[in-house]
PASEBA-1860 file (N, C-alpha, C; in nm, 3 decimals):
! residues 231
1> XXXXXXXX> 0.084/-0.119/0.000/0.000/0.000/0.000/0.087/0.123/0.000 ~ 0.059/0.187/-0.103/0.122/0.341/-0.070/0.055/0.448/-0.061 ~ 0.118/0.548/-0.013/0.021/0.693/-0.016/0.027/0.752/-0.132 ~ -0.064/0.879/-0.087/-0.059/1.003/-0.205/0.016/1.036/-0.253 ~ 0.067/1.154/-0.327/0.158/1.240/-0.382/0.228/1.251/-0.239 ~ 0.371/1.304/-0.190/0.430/1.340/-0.097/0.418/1.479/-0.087 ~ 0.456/1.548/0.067/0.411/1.696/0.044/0.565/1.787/0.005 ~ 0.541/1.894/-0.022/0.671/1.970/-0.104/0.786/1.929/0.022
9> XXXXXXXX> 0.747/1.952/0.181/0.837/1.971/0.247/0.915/1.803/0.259 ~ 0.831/1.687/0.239/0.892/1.594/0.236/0.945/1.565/0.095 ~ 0.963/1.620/0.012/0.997/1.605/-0.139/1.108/1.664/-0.121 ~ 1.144/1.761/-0.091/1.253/1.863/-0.086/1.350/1.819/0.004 ~ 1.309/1.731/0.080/1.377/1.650/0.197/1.475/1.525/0.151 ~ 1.364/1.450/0.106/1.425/1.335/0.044/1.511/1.365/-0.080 ~ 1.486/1.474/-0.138/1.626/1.537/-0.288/1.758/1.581/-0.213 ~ 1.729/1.576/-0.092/1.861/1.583/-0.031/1.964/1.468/0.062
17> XXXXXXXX> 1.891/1.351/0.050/1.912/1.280/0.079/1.968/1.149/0.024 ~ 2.063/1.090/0.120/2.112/0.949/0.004/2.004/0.829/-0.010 ~ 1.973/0.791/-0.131/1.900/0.709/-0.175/1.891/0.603/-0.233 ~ 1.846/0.430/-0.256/1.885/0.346/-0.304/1.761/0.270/-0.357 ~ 1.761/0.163/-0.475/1.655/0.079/-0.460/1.664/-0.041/-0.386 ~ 1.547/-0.009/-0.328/1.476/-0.141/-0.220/1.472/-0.257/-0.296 ~ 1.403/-0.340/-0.240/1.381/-0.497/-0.259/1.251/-0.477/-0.388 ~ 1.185/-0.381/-0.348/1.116/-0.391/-0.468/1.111/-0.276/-0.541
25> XXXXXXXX> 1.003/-0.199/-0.641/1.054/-0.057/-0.717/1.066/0.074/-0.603 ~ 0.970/0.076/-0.502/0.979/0.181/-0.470/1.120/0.232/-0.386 ~ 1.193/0.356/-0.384/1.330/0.379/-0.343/1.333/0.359/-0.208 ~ 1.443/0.333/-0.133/1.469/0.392/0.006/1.528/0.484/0.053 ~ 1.533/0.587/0.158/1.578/0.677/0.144/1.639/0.671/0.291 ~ 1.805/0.718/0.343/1.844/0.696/0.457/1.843/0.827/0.505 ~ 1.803/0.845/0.612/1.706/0.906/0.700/1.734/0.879/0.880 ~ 1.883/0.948/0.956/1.905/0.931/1.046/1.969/0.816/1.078
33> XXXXXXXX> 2.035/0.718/1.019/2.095/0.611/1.000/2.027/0.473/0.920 ~ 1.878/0.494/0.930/1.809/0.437/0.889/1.726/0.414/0.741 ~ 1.722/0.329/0.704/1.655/0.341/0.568/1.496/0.293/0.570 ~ 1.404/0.392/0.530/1.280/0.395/0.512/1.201/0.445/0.369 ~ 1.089/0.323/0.318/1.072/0.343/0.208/1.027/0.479/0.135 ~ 1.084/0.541/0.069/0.984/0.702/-0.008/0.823/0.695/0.039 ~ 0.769/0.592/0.022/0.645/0.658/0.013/0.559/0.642/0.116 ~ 0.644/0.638/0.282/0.624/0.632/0.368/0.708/0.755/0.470
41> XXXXXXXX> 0.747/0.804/0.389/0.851/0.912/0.455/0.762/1.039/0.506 ~ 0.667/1.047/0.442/0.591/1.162/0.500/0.539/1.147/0.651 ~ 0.440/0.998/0.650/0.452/0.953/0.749/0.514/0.953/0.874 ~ 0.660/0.913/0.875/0.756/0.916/0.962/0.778/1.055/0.983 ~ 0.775/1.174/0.902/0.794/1.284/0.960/0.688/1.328/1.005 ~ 0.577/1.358/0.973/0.443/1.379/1.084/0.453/1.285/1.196 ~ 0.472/1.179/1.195/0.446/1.131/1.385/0.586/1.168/1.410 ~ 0.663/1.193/1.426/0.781/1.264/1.485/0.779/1.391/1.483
49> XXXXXXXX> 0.705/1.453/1.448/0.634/1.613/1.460/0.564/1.608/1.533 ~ 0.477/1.493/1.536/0.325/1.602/1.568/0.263/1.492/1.712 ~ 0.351/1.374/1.745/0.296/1.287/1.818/0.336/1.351/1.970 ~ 0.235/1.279/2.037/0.228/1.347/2.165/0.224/1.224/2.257 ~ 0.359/1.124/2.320/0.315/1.044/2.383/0.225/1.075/2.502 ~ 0.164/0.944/2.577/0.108/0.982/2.727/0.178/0.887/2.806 ~ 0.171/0.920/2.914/0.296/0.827/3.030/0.206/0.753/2.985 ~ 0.102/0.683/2.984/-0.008/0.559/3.010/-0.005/0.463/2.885
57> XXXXXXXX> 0.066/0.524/2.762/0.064/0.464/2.632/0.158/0.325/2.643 ~ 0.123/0.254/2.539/0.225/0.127/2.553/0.260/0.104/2.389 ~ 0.365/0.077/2.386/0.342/0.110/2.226/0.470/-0.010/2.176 ~ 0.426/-0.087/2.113/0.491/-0.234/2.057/0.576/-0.189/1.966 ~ 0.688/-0.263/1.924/0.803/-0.207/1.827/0.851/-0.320/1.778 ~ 0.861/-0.337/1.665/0.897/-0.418/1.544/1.010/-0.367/1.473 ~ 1.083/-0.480/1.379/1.089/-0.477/1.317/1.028/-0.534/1.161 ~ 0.977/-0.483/1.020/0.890/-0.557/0.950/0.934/-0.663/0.946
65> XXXXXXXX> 0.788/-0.793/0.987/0.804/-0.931/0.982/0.866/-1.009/1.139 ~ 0.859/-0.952/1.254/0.927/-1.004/1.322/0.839/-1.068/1.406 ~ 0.672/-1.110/1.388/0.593/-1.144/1.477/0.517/-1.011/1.518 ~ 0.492/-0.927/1.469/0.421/-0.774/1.501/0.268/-0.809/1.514 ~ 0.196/-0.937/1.402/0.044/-0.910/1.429/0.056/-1.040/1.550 ~ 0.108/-1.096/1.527/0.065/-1.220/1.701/0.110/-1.162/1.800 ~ 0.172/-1.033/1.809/0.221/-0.993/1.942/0.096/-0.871/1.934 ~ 0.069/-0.790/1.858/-0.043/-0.742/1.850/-0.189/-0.801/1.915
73> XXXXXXXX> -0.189/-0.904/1.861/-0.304/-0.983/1.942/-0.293/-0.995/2.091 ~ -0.185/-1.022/2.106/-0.174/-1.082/2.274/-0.194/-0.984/2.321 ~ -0.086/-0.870/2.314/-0.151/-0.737/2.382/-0.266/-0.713/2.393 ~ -0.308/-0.671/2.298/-0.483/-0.612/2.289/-0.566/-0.704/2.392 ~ -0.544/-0.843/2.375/-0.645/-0.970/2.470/-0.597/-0.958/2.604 ~ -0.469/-0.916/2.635/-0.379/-0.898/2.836/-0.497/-0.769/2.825 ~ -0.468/-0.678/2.790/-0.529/-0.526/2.835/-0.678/-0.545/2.824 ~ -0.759/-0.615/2.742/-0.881/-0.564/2.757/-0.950/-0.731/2.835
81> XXXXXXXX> -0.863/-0.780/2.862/-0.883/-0.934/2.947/-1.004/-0.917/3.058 ~ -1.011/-0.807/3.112/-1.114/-0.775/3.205/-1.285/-0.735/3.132 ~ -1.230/-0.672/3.012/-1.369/-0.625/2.962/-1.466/-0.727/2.880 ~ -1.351/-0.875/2.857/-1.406/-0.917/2.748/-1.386/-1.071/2.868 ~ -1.399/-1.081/2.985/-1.391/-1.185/3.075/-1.522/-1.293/3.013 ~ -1.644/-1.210/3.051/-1.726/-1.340/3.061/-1.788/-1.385/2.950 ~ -1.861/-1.501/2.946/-1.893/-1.575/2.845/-1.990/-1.455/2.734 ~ -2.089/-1.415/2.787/-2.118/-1.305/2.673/-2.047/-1.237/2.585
89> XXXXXXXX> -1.964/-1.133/2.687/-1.866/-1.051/2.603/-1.755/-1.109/2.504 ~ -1.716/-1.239/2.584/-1.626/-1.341/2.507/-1.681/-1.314/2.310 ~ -1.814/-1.338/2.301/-1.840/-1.370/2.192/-1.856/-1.271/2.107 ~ -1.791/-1.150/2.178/-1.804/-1.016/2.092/-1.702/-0.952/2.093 ~ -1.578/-1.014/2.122/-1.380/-1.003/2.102/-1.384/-0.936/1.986 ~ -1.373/-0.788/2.027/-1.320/-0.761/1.849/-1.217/-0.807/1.792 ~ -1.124/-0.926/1.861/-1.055/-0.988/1.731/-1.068/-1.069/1.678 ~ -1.215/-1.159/1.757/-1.305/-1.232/1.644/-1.355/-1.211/1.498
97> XXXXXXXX> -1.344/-1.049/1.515/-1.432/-1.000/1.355/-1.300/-0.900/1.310 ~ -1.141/-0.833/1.362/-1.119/-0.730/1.334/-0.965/-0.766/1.358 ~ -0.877/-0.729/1.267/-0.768/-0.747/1.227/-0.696/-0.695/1.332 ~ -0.597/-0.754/1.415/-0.510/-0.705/1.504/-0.458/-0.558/1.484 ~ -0.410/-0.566/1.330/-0.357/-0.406/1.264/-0.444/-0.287/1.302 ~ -0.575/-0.311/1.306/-0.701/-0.247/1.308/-0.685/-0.193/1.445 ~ -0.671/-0.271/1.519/-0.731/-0.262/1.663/-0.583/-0.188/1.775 ~ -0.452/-0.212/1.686/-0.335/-0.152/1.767/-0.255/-0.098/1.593
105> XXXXXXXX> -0.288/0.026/1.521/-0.223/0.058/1.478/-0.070/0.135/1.450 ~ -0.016/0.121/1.407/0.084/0.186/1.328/0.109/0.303/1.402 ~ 0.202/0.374/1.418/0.166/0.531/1.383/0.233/0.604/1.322 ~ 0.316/0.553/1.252/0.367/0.609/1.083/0.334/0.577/0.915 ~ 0.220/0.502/1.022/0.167/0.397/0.853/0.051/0.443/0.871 ~ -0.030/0.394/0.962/-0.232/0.383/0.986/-0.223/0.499/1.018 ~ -0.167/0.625/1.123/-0.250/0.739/1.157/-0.142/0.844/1.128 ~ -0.053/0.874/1.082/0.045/0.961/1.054/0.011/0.981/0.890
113> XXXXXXXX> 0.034/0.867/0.794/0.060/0.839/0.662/-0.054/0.974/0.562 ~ -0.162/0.968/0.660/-0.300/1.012/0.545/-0.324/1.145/0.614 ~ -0.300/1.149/0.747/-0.324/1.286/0.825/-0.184/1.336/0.886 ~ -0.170/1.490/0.855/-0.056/1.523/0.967/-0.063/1.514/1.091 ~ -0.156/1.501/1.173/-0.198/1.584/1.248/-0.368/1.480/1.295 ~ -0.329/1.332/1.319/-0.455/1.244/1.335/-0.556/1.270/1.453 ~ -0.677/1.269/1.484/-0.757/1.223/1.587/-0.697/1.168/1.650 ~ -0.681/1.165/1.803/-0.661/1.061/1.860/-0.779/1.041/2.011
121> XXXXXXXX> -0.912/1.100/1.988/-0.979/1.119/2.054/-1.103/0.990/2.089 ~ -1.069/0.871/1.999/-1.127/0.809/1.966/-1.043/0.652/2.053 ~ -0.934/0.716/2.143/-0.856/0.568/2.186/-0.912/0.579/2.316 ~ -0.885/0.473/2.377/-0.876/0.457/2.528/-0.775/0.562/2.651 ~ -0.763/0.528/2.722/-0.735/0.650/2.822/-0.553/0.583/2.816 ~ -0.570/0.427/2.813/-0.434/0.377/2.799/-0.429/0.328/2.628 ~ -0.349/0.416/2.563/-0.312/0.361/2.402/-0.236/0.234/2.397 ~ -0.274/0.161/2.344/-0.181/0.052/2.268/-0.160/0.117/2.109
129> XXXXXXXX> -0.009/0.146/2.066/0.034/0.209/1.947/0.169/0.060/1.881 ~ 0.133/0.101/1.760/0.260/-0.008/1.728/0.354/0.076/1.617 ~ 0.478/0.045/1.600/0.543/0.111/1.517/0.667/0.065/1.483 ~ 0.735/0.055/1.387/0.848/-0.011/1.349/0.973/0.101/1.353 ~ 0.950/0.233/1.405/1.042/0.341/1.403/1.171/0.297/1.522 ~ 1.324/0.276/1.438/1.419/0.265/1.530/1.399/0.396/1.630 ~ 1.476/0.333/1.770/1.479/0.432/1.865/1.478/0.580/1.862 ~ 1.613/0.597/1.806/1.678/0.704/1.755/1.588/0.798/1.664
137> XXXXXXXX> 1.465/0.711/1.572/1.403/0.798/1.507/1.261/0.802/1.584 ~ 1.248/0.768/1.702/1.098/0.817/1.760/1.082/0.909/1.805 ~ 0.970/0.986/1.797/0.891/1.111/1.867/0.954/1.135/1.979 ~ 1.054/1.292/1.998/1.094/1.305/2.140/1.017/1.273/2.301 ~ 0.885/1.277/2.265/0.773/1.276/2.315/0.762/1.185/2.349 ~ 0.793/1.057/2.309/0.790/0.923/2.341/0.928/0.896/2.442 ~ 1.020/0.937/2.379/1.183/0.895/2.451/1.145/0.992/2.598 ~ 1.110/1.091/2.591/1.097/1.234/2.720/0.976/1.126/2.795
145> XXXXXXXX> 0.843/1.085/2.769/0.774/1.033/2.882/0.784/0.894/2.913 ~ 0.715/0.866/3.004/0.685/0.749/3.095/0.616/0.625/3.029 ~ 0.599/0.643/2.864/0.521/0.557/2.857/0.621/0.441/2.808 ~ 0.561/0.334/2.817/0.628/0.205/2.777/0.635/0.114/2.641 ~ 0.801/0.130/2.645/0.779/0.002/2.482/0.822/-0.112/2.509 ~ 0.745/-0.180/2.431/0.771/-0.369/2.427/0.814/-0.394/2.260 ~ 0.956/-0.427/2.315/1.034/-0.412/2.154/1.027/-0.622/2.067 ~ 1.003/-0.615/2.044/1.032/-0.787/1.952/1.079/-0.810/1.833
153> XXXXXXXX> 1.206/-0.886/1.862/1.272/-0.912/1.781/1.303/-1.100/1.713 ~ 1.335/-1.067/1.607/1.319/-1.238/1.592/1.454/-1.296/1.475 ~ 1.495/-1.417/1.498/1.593/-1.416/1.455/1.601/-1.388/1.334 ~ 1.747/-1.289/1.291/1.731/-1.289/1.087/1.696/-1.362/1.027 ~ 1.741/-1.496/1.000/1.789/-1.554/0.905/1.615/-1.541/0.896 ~ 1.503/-1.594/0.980/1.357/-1.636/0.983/1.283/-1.507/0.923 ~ 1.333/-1.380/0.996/1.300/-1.243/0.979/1.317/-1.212/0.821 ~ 1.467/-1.210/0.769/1.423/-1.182/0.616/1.385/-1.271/0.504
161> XXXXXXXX> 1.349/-1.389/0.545/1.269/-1.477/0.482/1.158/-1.464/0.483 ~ 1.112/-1.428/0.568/0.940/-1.384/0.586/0.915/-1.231/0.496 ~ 1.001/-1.126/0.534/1.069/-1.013/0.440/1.030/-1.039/0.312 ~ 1.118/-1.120/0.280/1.126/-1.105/0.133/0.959/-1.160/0.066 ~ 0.926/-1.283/0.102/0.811/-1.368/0.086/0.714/-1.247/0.075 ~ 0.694/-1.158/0.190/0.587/-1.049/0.235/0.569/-0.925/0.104 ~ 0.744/-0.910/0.054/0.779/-0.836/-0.041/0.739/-0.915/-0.187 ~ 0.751/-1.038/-0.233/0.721/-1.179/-0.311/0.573/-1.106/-0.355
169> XXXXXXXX> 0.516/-1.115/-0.242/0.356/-1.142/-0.263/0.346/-0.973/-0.303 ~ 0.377/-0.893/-0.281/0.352/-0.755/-0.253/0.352/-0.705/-0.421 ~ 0.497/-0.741/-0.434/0.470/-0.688/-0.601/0.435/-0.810/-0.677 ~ 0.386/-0.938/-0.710/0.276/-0.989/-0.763/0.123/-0.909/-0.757 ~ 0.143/-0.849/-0.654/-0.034/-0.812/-0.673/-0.011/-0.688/-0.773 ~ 0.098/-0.570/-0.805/0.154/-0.491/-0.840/0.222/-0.444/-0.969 ~ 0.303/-0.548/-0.997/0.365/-0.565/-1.133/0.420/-0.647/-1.147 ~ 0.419/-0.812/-1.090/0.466/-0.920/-1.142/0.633/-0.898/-1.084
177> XXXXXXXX> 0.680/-0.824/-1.059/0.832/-0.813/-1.066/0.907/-0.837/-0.899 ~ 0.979/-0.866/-0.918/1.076/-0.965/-0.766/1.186/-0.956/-0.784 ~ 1.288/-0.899/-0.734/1.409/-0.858/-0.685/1.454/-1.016/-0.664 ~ 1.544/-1.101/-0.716/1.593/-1.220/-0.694/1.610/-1.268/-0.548 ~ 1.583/-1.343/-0.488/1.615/-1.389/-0.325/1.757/-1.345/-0.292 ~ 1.884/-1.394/-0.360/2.015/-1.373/-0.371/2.016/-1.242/-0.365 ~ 2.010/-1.157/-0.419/2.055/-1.005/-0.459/1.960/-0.913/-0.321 ~ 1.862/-1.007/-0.300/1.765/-0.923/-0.141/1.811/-0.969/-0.079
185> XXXXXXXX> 1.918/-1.084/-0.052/1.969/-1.139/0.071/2.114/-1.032/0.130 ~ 2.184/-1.035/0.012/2.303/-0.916/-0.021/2.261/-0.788/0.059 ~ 2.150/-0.770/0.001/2.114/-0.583/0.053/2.051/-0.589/0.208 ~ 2.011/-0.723/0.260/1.989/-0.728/0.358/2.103/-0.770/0.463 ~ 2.204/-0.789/0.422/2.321/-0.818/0.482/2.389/-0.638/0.485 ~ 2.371/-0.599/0.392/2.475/-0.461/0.377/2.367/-0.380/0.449 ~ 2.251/-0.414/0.499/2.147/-0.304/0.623/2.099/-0.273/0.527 ~ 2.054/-0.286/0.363/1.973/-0.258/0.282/1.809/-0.280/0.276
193> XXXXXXXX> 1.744/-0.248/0.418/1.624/-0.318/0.422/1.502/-0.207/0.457 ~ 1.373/-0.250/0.443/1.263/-0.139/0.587/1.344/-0.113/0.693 ~ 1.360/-0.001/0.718/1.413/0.020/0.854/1.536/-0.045/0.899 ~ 1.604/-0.097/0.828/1.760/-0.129/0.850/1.843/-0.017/0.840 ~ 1.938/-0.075/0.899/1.964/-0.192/0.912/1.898/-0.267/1.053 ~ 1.871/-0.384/1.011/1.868/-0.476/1.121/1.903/-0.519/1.240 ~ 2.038/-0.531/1.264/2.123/-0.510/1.411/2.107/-0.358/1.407 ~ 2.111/-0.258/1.355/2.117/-0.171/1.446/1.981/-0.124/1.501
201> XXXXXXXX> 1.872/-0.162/1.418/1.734/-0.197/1.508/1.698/-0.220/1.634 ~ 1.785/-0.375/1.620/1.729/-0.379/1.718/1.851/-0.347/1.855 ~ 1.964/-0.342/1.830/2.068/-0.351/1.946/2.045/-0.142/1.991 ~ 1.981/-0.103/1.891/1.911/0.042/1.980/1.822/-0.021/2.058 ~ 1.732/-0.083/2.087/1.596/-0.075/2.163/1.690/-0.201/2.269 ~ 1.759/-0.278/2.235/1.840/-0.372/2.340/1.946/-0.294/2.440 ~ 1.948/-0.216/2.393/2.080/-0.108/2.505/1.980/-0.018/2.589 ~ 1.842/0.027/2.496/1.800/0.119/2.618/1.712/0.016/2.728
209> XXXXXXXX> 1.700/-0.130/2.659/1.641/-0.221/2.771/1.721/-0.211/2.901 ~ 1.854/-0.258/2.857/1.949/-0.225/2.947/1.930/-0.100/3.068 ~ 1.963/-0.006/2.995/1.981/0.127/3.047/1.866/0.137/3.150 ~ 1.704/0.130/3.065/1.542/0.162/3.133/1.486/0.049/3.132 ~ 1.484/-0.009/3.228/1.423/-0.156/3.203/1.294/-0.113/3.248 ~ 1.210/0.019/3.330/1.149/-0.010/3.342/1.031/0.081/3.236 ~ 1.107/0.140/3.104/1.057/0.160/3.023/1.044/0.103/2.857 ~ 1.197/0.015/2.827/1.181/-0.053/2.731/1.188/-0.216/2.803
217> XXXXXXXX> 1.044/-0.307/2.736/1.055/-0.413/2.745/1.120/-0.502/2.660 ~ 1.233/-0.604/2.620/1.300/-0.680/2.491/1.227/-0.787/2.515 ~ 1.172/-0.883/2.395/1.156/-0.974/2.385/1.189/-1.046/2.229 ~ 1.246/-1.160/2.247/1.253/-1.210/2.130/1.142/-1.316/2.081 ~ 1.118/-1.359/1.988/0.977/-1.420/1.898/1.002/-1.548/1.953 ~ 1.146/-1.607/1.969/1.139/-1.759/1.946/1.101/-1.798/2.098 ~ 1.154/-1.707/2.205/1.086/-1.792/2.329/0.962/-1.741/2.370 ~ 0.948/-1.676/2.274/0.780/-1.606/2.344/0.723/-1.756/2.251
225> XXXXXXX> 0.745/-1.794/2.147/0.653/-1.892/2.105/0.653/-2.019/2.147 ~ 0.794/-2.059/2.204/0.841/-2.127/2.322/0.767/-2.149/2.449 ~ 0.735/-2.014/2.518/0.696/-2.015/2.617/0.596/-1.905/2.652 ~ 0.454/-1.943/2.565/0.353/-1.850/2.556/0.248/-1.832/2.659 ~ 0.304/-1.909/2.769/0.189/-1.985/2.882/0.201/-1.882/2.997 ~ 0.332/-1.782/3.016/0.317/-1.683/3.086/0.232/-1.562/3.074 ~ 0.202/-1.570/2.946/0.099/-1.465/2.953/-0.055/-1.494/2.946
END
């Protein structure tokens, strides 16, 4: 999915910037150490403008493909575990009828991408937000308050296999055309990726675990699927 036209100030931005092709046609553009696709760049600069964390927010962090919608789910079902307890309400789980994405969006993709400047009058008093933005490039607003991230990470080799596959299917629906596995494996090794590089993804959100444990949570995919019975 892409957006609109970009606006002059993000156009004028990215002509100044170093640029490469991605895995599939659209460019990437590096952007604070990080590489993020063109036609998501507007995006990323409105919620880093305009976002306003709240100490109370909780906000999940990915990298693309790393387990983002099953960790999506779990969240949403821990937090609203009380509202949706008994057998009635059970049968009216909005994630019975409603896409995890739906229910804990984005906020450089779902509410940044289409608006500068989104509603957010319409969430709960505690946000669940998800976002694939390395550390370094999140909303001061987020790094300055109290609210909490739960970062997940999952091993490469699984991570850009799922990547590429996700990318596979993406331009089939699009223009038939696929960047060879070999030549996406290369650019994903040289940090040529969404939001790569990769180690430095995630070993930002692993140092400030370190540092704030009691504001960044780390978890990796393989023992959460390992050991899913704690939650």
């Amino acid at each position: 999915m892409q957006s609109s036209q970009p606006s002059q100030a993000c156009t004028d931005l990215i002509s100044s910037l170093p640029s490469d092709k991605g895995w599939d046609n659209p460019s990437l553009i590096l952007y604070q150490g990080f590489w993020f696709p063109s036609w998501l760049f507007d995006g990323v600069l409105a919620c880093q403008k305009h976002f306003q964390a709240h100490n109370s927010d909780i906000i999940l962090v990915t990298s693309p493909k790393s387990g983002t919608t099953w960790l999506k789910a779990i969240l949403f079902a821990l937090l609203n575990r009380a509202k949706y307890s008994d057998p009635n309400s059970e049968r009216c789980h909005p994630l019975l009828t409603r896409n995890p994405h739906d229910l804990v969006p984005y906020l450089e993709f779902q509410l940044y991408l289409q608006q500068e400047d989104p509603d957010h009058a319409t969430f709960a008093s505690s946000r669940l937000l998800a976002t694939h933005l390395p550390y370094s490039s999140l909303p001061q607003s987020v790094r300055d308050s109290k609210c909490k991230l739960v970062y997940l990470c999952r091993n490469p080799k699984d991570n850009f296999i799922s990547l590429w596959h996700f990318t596979k299917k993406m331009m089939l629906k699009e223009n038939g055309g696929q960047t060879p596995l070999p030549e996406c494996l290369d650019k994903f090794c040289q940090g040529l990726s969404m939001y790569g590089p990769y180690w430095d993804h995630v070993l930002g959100y692993h140092k400030m675990s370190l540092e704030m444990p009691e504001k960044v949570f780390f978890m990796k995919y393989e023992e959460m699927k390992e050991d899913h019975v704690f939650m």
